[in-house]
N, C-alpha and C positions, 0 to 999 in steps of 0.2 A: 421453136421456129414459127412464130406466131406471123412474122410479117414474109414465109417463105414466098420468092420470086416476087418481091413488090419492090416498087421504083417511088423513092420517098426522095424528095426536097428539103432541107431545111436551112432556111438564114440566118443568119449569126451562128453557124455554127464552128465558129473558131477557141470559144471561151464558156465557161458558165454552164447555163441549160441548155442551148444549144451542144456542145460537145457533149454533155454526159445523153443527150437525147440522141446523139447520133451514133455512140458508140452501142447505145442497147439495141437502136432498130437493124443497125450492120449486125449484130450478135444473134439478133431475132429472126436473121435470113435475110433482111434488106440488102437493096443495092442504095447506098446515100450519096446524093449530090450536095455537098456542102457550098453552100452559097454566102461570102462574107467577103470585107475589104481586109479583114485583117491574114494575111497572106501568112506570116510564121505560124498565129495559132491553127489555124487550118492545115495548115501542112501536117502540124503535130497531132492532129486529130484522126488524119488520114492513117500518119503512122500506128499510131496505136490499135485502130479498125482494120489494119493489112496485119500486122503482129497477132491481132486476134484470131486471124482466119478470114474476115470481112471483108467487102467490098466498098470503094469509094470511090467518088471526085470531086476535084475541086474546082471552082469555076468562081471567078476573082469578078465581082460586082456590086455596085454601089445600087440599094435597093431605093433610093430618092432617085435615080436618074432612068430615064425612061427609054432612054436609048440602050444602056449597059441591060434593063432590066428586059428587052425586044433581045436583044444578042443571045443574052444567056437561054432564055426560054428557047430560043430556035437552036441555041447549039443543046441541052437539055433532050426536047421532044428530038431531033436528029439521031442523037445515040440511045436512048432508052424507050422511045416510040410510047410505049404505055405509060403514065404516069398515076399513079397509084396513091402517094398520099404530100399535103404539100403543106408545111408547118411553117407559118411566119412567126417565125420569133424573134426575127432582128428588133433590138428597141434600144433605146438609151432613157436614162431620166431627169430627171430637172425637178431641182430645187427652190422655194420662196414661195413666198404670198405674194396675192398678184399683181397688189402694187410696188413690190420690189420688182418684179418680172420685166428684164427690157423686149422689145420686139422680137431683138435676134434669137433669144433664147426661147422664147415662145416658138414662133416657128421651126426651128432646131427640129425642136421635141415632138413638136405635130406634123412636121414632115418625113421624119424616121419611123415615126409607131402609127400614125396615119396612113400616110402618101406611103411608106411602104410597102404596107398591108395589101392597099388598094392597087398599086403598081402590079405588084408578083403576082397576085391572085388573078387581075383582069387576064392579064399575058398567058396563064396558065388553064382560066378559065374552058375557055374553047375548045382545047383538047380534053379535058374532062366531059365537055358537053360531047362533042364526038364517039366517044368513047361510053358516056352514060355509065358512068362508074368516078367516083374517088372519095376521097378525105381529104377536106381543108383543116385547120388546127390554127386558130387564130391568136394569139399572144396578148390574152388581157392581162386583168390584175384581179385582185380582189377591193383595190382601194376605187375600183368603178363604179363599187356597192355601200359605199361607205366614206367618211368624213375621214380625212390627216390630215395635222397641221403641215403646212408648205409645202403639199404637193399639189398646186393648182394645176400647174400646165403637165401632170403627169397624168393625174387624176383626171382633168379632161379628155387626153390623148386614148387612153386606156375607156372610159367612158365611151368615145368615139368606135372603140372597136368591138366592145362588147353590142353596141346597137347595128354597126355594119353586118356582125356577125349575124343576128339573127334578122337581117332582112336578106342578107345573101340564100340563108337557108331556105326562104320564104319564091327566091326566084329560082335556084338551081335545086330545087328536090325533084319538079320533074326529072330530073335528069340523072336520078338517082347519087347526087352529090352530096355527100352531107359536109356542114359546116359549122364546129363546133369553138369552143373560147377556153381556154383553162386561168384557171383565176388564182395563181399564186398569193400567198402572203409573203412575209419576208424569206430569200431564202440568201442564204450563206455564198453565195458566187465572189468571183474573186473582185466584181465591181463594189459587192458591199463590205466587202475586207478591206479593200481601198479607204472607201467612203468613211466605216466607222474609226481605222486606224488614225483619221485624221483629226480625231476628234478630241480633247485635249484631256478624254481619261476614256481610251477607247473600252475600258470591261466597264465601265460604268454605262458607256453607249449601248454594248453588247446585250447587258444585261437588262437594262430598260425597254427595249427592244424586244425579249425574250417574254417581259412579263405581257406583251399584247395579246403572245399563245395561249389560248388552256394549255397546249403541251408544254406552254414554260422551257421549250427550246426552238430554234431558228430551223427551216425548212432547209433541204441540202437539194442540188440538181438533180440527183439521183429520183428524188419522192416527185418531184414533177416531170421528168423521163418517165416515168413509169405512164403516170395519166396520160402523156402524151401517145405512149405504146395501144394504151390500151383503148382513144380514140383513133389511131391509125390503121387498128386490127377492124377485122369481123367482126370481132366477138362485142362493139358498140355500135352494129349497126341499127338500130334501134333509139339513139340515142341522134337529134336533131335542134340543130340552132340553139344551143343546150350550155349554160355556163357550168363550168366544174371546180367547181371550189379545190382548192390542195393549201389552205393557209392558216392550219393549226388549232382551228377553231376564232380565229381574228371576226368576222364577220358574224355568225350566228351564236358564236360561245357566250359573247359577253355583249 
């Protein structure tokens, strides 16, 4: 019960990292407010954290819009008064080099893992300042830290958030907030199942994929749930404006 009587946030949690983040911090003692537009897999998330024994809600919001993003925060601080740890992980990714890239898709992508970020966290901010206590948990990558082919406007996005994150941490420490980043490598969510199944020999996609690891296998939601628990907890308070690798050795192995 690591996260006993704490009141966590997280977006996107209807799919992926989000869901598997949400069912360990409900299992860890949390109360979860699942924030995301996609309305069945949230629900299904819910279900699975009340079957556990957990607590939850759902709160149906579009994290690029700033009016939906004012609503939910004031119905949020309304019922759980103390807010305790707040995980943006909503993101989506994009594809091509950057002069394949049209506008619309550019902005897409830097306005969901951007302007989300930025969204959630401002609206949420203030009650943390009041309170002089919390955990943000910001949704990088590890490709922020390093060179791949056709992921410019991802790459950027993710980039953007690992430097927001530590100048966040740089203005809310007075305040005893901390604001950290976790920097996945590839992991297995049902987006990149999509993605390589579409590939026209997806175990050869699979597998290529694999060889970026030293582990020589793909990361699962589970292994960055865990990193996210364990910046949500105590037991990292010590740990500030701080990226955290979980990506199999991708960046520093090779």
């Amino acid at each position: 019960m690591r996260l006993e009587g704490k009141n966590a946030i997280i977006t996107g949690a209807g799919s992926g990292i989000g869901k598997e983040t949400a069912l360990l911090f409900a299992q860890e003692g949390a109360h979860v407010t699942i924030v995301d537009i996609n309305e069945t897999g949230s629900q299904g998330t819910i279900e699975e954290i009340e079957r556990a024994g957990g607590e939850a809600t759902y709160i149906h919001c579009n994290v690029t819009d700033e009016k939906d993003v004012q609503a939910m925060t004031k119905q949020v601080i309304a019922e759980r008064n103390h807010i305790d740890v707040l995980f943006n992980n909503a993101g989506i990714s994009g594809v091509g080099q950057l002069h394949e890239l049209d506008l619309e898709t550019w902005l897409r992508v830097m306005n969901v893992n951007v302007n989300g970020v930025f969204l959630v966290s401002r609206a949420f901010l203030p009650q943390m300042m009041k309170q002089k206590s919390g955990s943000i948990i910001n949704m990088s990558s590890c490709i922020a830290e390093m060179g791949l082919a056709n992921r410019a406007v991802y790459a950027s996005s993710k980039g953007a958030v690992l430097s927001l994150t530590k100048s966040m941490q740089v203005d809310y420490a007075p305040y005893n907030i901390r604001v950290n980043a976790l920097m996945p490598g590839t992991i297995y969510t049902p987006f990149v199942e999509d993605y390589l199944s579409k590939d026209p020999d997806p175990e050869a996609a699979v597998a290529g994929i694999k060889k970026r690891q030293l582990s020589n296998e793909l990361g699962k939601p589970i292994d960055v749930a865990y990193a996210a628990l364990f910046l949500a907890s105590d037991e990292s308070k010590f740990m500030m404006g701080a990226p955290f690798m979980i990506d199999g050795g991708v960046v520093n192995g090779k």
